[in-house]
ZAMARGU-4260 file (C-alpha; in steps of 0.2 Angstrom, whole numbers, plus 5000, padded with zeros to 4 digits):
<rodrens>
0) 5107/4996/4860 | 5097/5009/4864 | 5078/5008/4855 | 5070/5025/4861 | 5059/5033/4849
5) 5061/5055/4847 | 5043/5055/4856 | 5045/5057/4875 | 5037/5060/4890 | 5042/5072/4906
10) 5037/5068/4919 | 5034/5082/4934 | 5036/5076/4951 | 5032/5094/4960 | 5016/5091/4952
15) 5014/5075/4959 | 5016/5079/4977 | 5003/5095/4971 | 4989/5082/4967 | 4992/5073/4981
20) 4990/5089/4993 | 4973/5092/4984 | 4968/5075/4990 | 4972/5078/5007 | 4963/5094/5008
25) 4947/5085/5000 | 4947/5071/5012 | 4956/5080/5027 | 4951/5067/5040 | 4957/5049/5030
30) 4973/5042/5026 | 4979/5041/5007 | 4983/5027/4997 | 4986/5034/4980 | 4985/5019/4966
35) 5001/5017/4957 | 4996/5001/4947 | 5001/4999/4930 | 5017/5005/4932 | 5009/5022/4942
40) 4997/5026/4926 | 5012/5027/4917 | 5024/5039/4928 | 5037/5027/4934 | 5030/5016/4949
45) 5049/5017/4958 | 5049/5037/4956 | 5033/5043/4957 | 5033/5031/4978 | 5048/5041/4980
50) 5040/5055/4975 | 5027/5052/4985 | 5035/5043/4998 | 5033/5057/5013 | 5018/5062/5010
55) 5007/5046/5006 | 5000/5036/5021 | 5004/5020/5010 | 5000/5013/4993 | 4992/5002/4981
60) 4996/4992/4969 | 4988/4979/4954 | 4998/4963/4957 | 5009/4958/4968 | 5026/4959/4958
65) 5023/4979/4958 | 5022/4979/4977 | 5039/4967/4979 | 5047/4980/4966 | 5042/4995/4979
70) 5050/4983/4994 | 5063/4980/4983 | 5069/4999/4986 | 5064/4999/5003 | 5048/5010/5002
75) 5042/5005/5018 | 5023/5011/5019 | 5008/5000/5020 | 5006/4991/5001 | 4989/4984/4997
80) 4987/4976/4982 | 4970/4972/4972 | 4973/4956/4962 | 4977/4947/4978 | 4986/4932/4980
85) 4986/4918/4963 | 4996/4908/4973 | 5004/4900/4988 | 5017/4906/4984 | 5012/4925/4983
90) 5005/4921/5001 | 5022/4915/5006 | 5030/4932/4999 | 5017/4942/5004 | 5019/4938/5021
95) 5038/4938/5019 | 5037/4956/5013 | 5023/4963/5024 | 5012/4967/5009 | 4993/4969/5012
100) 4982/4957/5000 | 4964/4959/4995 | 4954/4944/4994 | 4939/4945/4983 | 4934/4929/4977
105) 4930/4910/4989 | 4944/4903/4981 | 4954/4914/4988 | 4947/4910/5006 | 4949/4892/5003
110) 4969/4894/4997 | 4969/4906/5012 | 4961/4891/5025 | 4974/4878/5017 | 4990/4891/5018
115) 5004/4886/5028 | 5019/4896/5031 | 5036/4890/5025 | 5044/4896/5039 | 5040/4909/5056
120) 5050/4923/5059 | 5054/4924/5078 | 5038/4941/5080 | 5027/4927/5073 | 5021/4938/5058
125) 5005/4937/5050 | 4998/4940/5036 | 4986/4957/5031 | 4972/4959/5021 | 4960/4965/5014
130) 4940/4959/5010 | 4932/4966/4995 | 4914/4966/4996 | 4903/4968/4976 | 4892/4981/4982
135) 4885/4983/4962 | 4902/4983/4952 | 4900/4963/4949 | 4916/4964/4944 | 4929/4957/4960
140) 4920/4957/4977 | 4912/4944/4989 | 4893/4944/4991 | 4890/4958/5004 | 4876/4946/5013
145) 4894/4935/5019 | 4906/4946/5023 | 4904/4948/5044 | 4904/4928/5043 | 4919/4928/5032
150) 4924/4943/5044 | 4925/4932/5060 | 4930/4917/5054 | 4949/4926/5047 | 4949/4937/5064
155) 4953/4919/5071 | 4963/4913/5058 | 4980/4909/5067 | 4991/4917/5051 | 4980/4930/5046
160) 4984/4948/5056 | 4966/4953/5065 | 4970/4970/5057 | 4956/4969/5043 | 4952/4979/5031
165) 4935/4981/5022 | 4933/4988/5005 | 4923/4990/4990 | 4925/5000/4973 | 4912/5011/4964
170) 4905/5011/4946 | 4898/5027/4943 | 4905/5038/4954 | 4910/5047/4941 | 4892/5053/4937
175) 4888/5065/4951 | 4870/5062/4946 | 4871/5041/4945 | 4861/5035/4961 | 4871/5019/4959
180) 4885/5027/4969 | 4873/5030/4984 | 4866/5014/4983 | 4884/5007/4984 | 4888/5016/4999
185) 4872/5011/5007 | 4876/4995/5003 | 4894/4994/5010 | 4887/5004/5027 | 4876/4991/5030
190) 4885/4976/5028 | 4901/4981/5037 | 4895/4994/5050 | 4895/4981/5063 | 4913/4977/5060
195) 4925/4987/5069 | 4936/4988/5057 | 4947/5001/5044 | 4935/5004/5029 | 4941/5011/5010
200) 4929/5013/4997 | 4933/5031/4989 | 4942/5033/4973 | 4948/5048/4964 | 4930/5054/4960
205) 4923/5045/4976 | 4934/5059/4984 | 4927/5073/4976 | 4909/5071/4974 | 4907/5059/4988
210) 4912/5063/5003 | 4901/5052/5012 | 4913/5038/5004 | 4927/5044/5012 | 4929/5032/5030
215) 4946/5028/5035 | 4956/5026/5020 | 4956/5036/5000 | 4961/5029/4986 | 4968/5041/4973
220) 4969/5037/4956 | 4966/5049/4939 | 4965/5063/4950 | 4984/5061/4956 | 4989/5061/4939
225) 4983/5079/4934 | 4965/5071/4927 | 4950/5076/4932 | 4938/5060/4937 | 4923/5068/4933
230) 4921/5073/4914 | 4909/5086/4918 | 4920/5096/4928 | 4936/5103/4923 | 4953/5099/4932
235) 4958/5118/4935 | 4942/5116/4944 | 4952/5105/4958 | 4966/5113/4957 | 4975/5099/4948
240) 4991/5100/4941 | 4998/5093/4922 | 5011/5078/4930 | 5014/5072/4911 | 5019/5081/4893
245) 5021/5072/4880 | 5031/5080/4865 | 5041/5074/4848 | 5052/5084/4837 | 5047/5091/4820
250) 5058/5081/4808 | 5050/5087/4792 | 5042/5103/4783 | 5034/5105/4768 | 5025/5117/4757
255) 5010/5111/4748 | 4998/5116/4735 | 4980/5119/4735 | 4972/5103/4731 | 4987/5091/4736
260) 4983/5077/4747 | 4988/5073/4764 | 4992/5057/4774 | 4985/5041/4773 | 4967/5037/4764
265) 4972/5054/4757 | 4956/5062/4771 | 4964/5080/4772 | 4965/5091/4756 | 4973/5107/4755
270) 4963/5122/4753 | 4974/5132/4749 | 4994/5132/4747 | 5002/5127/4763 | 5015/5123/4775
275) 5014/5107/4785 | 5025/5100/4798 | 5027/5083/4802 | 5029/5077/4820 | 5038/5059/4825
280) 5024/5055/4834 | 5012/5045/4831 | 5000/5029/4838 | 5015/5018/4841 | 5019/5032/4854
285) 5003/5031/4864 | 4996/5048/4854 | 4978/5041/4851 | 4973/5037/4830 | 4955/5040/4836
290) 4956/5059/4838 | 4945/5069/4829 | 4948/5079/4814 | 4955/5098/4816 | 4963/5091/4832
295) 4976/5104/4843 | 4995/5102/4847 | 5004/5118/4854 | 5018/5125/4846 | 5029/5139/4846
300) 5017/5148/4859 | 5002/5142/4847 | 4989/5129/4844 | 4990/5120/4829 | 4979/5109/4820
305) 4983/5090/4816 | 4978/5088/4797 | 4976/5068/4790 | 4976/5054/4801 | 4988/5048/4814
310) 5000/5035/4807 | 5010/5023/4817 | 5025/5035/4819 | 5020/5052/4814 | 5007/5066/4812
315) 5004/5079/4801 | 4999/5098/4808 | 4997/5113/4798 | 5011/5125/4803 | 5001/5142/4792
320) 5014/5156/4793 | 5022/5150/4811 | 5042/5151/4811 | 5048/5134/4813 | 5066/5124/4813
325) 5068/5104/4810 | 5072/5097/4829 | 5059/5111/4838 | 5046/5101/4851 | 5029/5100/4849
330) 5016/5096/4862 | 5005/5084/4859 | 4997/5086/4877 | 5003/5093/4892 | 5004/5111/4898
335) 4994/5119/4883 | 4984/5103/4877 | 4975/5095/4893 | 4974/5078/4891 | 4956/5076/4898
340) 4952/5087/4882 | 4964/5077/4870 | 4954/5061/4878 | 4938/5067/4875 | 4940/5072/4856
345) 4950/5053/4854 | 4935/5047/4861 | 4943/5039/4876 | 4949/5041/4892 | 4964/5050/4902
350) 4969/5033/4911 | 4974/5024/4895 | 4984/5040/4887 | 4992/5040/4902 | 4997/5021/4902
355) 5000/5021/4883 | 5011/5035/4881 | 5021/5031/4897 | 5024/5013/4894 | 5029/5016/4877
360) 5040/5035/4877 | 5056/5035/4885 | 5054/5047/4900 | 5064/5062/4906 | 5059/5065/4926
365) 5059/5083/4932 | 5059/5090/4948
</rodrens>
């Protein structure tokens, strides 16, 4: 039995393979790594690597278990993937599966030193991965001061690949004026520039406004999905494209009188009479209860306010003198309605919208 809700996503894969482009011509001298973690911000994780698939230098991921689902349908590029290993047992498939681990805390090194292979194919494969160094997050990251130890200890390590990668992640770099991102990348310069080794500390914003962050590898994030990573600065700005809509149907209109009340805690009162619509669309859909009052949708080639609060399954907009039929679509962002814009007036950010609305909307994919 099926459980979808009216409220969907689409999903625009042309716009995908846009983004990524723009990356590429931003950092034209690294490879790209764009991050599809938590299910690709909400895109599909299986279609937006294909998508992506023959453009992307490799990709990566949270956990482990989204990298093994990328294997699973044979995408074949390098996969890296944050968390690391929990277990021996993720080591085991990791190695099984050629999938690149990050390691970012001791005990990591110390189930690393114990690890033994279950078995050995015949090319005597090693693992890869990947040191993190804390150059000011504090968040995962070994202290800076260890890493060339750490670095020459693993080179010898007889199941460890002496193909290693060094990495960091920034805090700020979303603040073009935040001397935290410089000091990071001073930071990361000194401790690893006497490794000869492939670096990647650039995210989405790193790649914009940093391009001293770029080295060997980039990882994009926000900015793949149509976002801009820097609040500051809009996304047209970069040349990004919108990659998801969100819309619902209208199931409901209604006239009202001046003075009648509208939605929960009865917040909205009419001014005047007036003709409302109600959209099957609500928080339970990912569209964010936060948003501020008089917020836009676009319908029928207009913007239209939202009047009263979000509720779990619906909203409320004021329709005015627009023609309108039960069953049209409303945009609640997308096209018309950027979802840096919607994110800025729910007091939030594009990433979670993103996640929310695409791990809780059934999603239509177009080319």
């Amino acid at each position: 039995m099926s459980l979808s809700r009216p409220a969907h996503i689409r999903i625009h894969l042309q716009a995908l393979q846009h983004n990524l482009q723009q990356v590429k011509k931003a950092a034209p001298q690294a490879k790209t790594m764009p991050a599809l973690k938590a299910n690709a911000y909400g895109h599909g994780l299986v279609a937006t690597a294909k998508t992506l698939a023959d453009i992307a230098d490799g990709f990566m991921l949270a956990c482990l278990a989204e990298a093994l689902a990328l294997r699973d349908v044979h995408i074949t590029q390098p996969l890296m993937v944050i968390q690391g290993a929990q277990s021996d047992a993720d080591l085991q498939l990791a190695l099984e599966k050629n999938i690149r681990l990050v390691i970012h805390d001791e005990t990591q090194l110390k189930r690393l030193a114990n690890f033994k292979p279950a078995s050995q194919s015949k090319h005597k494969q090693r693992l890869t991965i990947t040191l993190k160094l804390d150059t000011g997050m504090h968040r995962l990251g070994l202290a800076p001061e260890k890493i060339q130890f750490i670095y020459q200890q693993l080179k010898r390590h007889p199941v460890i690949h002496p193909d290693i990668w060094l990495m960091s992640h920034f805090a700020c770099a979303d603040e073009p004026d935040n001397a935290m991102t410089s000091e990071q990348i001073n930071c990361f310069e000194h401790y690893t520039a006497a490794l000869n080794a492939p670096k990647t500390l650039a995210n989405s914003a790193g790649i914009l406004a940093w391009p001293a962050s770029h080295y060997d590898w980039v990882r994009p994030g926000i900015m793949l999905y149509g976002s801009s990573p820097i609040n500051t600065i809009d996304r047209q700005v970069y040349d990004l494209q919108t990659t998801m809509t969100l819309s619902a149907p209208l199931i409901a209109i209604h006239t009202l009188k001046k003075g009648d009340a509208v939605g929960y805690g009865a917040t909205w009162i009419c001014p005047e009479d007036t003709r409302v619509g109600v959209v099957a669309c609500g928080y339970a859909d990912g569209y964010p209860r936060s948003i501020v009052p008089m917020t836009s949708v676009w319908f029928n080639d207009r913007f239209h306010q939202i009047v009263g609060r979000v509720s779990m399954d619906v909203i409320i907009i004021n329709l005015e003198d627009t023609r309108a039929t039960i069953g049209e679509q409303v945009e609640l962002w997308g096209q018309h309605v950027t979802i840096d814009d919607l994110a800025t007036r729910a007091q939030t950010i594009s990433y979670e919208l993103l996640c929310r609305a695409g791990n809780s909307c059934r999603s239509v994919i177009e080319p």
